[in-house]
Backbone as CSV, one residue per row, in Angstrom:
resi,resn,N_x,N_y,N_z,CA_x,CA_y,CA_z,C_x,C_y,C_z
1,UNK,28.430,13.621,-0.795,28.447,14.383,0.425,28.394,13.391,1.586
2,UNK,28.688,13.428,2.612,29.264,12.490,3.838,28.154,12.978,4.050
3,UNK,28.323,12.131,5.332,26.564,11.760,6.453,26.248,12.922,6.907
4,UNK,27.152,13.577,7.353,27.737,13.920,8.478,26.940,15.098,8.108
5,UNK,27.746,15.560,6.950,27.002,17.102,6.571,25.443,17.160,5.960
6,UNK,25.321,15.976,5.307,24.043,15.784,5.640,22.938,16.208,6.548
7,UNK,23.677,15.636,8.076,22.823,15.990,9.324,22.780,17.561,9.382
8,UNK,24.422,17.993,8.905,24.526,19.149,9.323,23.354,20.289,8.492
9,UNK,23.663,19.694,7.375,22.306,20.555,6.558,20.883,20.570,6.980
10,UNK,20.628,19.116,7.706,19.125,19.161,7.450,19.093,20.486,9.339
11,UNK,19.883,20.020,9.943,19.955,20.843,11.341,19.944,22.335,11.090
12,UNK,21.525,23.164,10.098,21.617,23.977,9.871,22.400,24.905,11.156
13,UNK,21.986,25.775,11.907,22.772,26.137,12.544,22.515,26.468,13.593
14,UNK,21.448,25.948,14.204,21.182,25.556,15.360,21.990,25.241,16.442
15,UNK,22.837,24.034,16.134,23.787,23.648,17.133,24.775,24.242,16.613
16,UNK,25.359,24.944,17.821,26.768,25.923,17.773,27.810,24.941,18.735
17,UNK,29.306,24.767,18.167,30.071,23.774,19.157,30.228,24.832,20.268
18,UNK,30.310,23.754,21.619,30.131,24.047,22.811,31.624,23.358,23.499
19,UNK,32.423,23.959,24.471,32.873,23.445,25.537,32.435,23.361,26.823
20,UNK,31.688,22.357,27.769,31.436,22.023,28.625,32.567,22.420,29.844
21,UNK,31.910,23.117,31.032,33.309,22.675,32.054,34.391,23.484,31.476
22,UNK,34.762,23.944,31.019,36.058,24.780,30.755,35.767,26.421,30.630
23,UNK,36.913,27.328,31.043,36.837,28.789,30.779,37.173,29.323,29.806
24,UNK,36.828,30.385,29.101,37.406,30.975,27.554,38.432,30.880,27.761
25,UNK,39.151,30.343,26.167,40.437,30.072,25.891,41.199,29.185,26.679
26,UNK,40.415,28.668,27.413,41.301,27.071,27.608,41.232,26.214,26.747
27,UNK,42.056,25.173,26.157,42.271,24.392,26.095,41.005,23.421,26.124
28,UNK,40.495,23.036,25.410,38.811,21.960,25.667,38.758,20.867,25.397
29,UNK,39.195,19.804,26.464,38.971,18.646,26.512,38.784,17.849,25.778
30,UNK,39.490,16.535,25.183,38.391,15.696,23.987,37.388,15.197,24.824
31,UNK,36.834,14.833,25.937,35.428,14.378,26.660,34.659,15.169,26.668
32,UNK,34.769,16.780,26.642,33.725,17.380,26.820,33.841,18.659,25.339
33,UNK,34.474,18.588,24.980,33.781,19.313,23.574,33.392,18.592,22.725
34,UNK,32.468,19.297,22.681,31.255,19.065,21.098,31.288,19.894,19.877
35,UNK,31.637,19.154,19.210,31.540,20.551,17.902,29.712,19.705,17.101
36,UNK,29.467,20.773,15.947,28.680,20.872,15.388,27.835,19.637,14.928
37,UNK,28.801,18.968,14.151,28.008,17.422,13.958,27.586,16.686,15.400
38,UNK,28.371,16.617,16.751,28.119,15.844,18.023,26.558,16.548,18.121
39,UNK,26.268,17.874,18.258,25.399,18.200,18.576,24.251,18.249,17.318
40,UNK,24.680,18.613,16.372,23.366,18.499,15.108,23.028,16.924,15.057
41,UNK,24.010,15.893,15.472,23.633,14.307,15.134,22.672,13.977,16.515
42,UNK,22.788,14.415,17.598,22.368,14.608,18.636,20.796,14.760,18.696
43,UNK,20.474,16.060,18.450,19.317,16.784,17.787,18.582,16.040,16.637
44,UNK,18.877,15.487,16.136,18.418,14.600,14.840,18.016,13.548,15.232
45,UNK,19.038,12.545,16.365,18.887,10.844,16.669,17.799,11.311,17.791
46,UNK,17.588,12.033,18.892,16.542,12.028,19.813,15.077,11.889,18.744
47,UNK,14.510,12.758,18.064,13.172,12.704,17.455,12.890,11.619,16.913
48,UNK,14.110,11.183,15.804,14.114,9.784,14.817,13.970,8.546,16.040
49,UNK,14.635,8.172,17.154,14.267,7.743,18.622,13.065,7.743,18.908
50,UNK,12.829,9.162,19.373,11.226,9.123,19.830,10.232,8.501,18.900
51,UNK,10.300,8.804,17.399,9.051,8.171,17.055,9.056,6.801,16.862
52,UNK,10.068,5.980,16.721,10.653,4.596,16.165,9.619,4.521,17.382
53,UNK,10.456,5.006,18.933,9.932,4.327,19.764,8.241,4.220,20.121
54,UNK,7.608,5.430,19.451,5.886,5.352,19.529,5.661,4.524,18.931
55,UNK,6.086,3.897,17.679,5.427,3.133,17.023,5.635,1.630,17.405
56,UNK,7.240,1.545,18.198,6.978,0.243,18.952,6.268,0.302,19.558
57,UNK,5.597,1.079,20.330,4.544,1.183,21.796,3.378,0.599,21.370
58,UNK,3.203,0.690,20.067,1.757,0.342,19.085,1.714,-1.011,19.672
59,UNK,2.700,-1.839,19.329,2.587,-3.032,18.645,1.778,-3.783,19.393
60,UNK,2.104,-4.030,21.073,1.568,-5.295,21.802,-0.043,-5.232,21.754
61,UNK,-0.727,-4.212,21.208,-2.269,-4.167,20.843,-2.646,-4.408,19.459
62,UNK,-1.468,-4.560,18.613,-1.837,-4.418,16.943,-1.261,-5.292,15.954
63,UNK,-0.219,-5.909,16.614,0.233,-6.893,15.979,0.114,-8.212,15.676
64,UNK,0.074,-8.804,14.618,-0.412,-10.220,14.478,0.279,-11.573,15.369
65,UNK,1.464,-11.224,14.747,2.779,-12.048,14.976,3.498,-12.192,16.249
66,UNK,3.554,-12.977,17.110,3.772,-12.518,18.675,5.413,-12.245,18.246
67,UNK,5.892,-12.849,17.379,7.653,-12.170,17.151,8.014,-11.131,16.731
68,UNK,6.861,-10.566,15.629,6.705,-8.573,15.672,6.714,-8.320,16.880
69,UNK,5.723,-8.487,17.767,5.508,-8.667,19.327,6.201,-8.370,19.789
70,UNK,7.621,-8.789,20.198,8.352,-9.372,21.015,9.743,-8.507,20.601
71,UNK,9.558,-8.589,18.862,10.896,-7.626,18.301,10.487,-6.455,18.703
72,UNK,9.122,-5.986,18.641,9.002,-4.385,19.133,9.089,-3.811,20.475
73,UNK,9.024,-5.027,21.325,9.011,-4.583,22.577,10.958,-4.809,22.983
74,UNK,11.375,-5.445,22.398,12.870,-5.183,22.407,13.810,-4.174,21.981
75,UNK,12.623,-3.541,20.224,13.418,-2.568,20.030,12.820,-1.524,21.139
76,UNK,11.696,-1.406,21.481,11.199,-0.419,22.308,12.217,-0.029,23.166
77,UNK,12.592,-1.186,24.229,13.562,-1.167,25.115,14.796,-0.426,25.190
78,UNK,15.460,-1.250,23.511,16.502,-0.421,23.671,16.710,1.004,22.733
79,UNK,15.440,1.498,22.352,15.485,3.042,22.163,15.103,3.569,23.243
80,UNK,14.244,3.513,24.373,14.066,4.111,25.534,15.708,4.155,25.756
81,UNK,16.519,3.290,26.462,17.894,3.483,26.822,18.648,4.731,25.652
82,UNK,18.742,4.408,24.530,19.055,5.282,23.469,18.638,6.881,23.477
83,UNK,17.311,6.806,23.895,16.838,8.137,24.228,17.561,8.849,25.717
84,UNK,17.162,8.111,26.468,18.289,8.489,27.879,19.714,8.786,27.393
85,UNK,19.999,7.815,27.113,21.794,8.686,26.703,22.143,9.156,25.916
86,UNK,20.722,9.626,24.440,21.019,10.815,23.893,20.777,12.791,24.550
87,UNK,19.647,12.068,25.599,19.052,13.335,26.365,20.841,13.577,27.199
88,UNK,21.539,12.952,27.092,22.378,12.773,29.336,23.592,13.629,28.100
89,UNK,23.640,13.018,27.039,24.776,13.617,25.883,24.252,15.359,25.900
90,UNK,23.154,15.541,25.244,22.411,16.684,24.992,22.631,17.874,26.056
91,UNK,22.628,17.073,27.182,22.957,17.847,28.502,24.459,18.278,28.551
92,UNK,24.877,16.956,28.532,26.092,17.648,28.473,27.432,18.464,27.691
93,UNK,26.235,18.460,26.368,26.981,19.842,25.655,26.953,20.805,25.806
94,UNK,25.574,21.145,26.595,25.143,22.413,26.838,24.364,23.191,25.589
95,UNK,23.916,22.521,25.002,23.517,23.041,24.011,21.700,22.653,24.320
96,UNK,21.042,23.358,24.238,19.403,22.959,24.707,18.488,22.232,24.176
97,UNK,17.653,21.585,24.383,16.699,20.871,23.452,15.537,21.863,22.846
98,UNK,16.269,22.455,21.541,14.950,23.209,21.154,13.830,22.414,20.206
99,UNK,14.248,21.179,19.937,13.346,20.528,19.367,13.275,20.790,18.146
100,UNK,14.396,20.589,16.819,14.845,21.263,15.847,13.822,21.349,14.846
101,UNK,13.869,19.527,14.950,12.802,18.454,13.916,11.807,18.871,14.187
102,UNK,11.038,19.092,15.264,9.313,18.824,15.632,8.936,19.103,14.341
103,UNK,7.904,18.012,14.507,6.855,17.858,12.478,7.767,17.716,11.465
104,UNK,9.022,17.165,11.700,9.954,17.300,10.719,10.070,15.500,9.978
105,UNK,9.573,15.103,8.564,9.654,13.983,8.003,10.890,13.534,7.168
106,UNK,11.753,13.394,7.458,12.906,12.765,7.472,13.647,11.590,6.842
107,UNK,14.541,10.907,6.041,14.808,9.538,5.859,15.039,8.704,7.244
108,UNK,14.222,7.922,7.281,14.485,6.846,7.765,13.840,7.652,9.332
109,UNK,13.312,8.539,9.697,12.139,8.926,10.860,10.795,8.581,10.204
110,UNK,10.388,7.816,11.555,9.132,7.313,11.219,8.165,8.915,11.387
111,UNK,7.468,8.521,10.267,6.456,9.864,9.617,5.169,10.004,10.791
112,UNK,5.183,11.306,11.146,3.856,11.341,11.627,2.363,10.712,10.798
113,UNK,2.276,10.233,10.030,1.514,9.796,8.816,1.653,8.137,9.025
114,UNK,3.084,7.646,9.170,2.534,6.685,9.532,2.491,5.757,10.791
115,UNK,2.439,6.594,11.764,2.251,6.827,13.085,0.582,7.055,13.315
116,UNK,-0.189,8.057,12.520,-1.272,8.005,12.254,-1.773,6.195,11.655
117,UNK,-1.136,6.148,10.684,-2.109,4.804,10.052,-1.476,3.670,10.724
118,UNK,-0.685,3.331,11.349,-0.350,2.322,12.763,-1.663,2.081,13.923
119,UNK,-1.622,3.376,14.141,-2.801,3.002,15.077,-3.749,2.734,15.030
120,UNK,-4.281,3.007,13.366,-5.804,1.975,13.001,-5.371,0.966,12.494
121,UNK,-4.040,0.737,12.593,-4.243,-0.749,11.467,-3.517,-1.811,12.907
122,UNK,-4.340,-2.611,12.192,-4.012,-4.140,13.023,-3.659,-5.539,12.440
123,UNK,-3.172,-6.423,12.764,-2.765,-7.731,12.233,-2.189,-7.681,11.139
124,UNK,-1.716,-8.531,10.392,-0.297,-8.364,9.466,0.071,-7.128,8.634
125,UNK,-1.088,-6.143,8.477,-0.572,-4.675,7.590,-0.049,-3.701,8.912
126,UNK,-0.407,-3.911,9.979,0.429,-3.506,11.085,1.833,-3.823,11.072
127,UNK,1.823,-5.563,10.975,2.988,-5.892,10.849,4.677,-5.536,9.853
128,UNK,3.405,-5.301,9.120,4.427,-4.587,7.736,4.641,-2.937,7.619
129,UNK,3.710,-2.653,8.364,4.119,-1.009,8.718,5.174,-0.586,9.771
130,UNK,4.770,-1.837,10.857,6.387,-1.513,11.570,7.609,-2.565,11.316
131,UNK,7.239,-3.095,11.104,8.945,-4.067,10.318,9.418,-2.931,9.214
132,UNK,8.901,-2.518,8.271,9.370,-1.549,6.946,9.532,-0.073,7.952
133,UNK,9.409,0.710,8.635,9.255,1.594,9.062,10.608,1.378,10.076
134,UNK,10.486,0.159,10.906,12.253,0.259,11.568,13.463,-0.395,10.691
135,UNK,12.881,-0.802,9.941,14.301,-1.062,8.900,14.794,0.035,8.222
136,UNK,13.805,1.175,7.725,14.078,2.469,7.689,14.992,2.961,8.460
137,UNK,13.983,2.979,9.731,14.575,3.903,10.982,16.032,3.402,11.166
138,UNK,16.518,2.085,11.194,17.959,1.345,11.864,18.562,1.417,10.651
139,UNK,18.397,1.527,9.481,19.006,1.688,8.545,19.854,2.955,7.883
140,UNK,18.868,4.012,8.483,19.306,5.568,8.204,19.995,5.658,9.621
141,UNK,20.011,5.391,10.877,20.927,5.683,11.920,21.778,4.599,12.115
142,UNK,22.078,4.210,11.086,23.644,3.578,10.893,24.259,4.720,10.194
143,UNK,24.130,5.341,8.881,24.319,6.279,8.120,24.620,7.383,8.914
144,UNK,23.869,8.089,9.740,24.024,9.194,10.385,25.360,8.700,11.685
145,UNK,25.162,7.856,11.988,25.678,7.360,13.393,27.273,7.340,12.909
146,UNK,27.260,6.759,11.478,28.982,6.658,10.588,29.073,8.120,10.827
147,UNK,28.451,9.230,10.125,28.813,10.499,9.608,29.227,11.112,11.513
148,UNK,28.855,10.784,12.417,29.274,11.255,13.732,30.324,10.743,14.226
149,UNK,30.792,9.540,13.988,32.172,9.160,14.467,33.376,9.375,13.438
150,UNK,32.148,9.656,11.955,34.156,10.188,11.138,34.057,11.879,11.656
151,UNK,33.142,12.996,12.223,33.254,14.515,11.730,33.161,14.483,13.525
152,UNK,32.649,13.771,14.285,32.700,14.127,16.001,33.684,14.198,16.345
153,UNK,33.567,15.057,17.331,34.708,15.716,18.592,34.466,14.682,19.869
154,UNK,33.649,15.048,20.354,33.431,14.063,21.276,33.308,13.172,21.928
155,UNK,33.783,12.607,22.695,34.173,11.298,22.449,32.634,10.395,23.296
156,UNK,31.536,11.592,24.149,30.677,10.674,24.645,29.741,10.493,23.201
157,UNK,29.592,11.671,22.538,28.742,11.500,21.378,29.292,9.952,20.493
158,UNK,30.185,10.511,20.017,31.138,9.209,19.323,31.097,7.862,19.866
159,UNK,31.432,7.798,20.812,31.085,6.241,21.668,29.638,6.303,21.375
160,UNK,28.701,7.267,21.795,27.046,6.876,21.663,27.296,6.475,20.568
161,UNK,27.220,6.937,19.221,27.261,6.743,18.196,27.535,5.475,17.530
162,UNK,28.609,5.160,18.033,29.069,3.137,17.571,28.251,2.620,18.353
163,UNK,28.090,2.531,19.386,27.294,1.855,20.158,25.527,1.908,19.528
164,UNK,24.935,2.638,19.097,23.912,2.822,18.772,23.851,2.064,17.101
165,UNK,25.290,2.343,16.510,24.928,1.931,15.302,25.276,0.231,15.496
166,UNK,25.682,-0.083,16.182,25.770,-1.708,16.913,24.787,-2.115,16.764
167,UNK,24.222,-1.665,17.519,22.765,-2.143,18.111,21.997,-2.056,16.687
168,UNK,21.835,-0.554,15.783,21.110,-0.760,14.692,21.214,-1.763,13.853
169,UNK,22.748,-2.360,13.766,22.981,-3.617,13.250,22.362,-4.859,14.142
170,UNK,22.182,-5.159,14.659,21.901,-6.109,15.547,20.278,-6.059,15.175
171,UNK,19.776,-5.205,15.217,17.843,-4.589,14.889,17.825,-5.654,13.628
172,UNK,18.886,-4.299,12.867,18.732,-5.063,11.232,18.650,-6.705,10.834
173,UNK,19.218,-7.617,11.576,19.654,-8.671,11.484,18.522,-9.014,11.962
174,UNK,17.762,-9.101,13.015,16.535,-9.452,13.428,15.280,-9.046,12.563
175,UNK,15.079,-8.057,11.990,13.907,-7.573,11.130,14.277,-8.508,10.025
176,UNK,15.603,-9.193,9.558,15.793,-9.664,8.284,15.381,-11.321,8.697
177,UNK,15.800,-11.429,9.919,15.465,-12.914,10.305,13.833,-13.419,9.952
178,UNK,13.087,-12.174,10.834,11.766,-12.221,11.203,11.155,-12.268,9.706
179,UNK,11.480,-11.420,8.489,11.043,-11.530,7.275,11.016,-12.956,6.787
180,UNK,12.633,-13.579,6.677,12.473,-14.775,6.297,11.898,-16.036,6.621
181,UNK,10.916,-15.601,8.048,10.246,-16.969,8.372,8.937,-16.927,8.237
């Protein structure tokens, strides 16, 4: 089964495709329609986002390693941006943030559980809770991020989408660096 429907399953039918900007029975834009996967992948990458990004927030109080340090406050960075232009996408499908996931534990979303045991733990089992926890996270939104540019309509989703799974590559390569030293 492709990524794609994957997302679409775990979403379900929540996100209905939307044309932005256009009147019934026109003709709908490739920039502004969204069909089902733009918006179920949408809905999925904001939460998996948000928590990656709590658990970077942990780090600069809990971490041993000033290069955990330094990787978390980078990935932090660029999921804050990630979150912005999944919210600015979200908007502009027209489709609402009902918050599909909330409490929802996921491949490769960091678990409320261990979001809980992050924040008591400190120095290198910290370290290994968020290095293993975003290799997860950048690892499963490469996967999802593929399944949106082969089944998306859209071309802002779709561009998000490579662009995000870029970057997850780029994460990956750094969490693998940081292991080997």
């Amino acid at each position: 089964m492709c990524a794609a429907a994957v997302a679409l399953l775990v979403v379900g039918c929540t996100a209905q495709p939307t044309t932005s900007g256009t009147s019934p029975g026109a003709p709908a834009s490739r920039t502004t329609a969204f069909n089902a996967t733009d918006t179920a992948w949408i809905l999925l990458m904001i939460p998996m986002a948000e928590r990656a990004r709590q658990l970077t927030d942990l780090a600069p109080s809990r971490a041993a390693d000033p290069a955990v340090a330094t990787l978390a406050a980078k990935t932090g960075s660029t999921l804050r941006e990630d979150l912005r232009r999944l919210r600015a996408a979200l908007k502009l499908s027209g489709v609402p943030d009902t918050h599909p996931h909330e409490g929802h534990n996921m491949p490769g979303m960091v678990s409320l559980g261990t979001l809980d045991k992050a924040a008591v733990t400190k120095g290198r089992p910290f370290d290994q809770i968020l290095t293993d926890a975003l290799r997860a996270h950048f690892t499963q939104s490469r996967v999802l991020c593929a399944g949106e540019q082969n089944e998306g309509s859209a071309v802002e989703a779709t561009g998000l989408a490579a662009a995000i799974a870029r970057s997850a590559a780029q994460h990956i390569s750094a969490l693998e660096t940081l292991r080997s030293m």
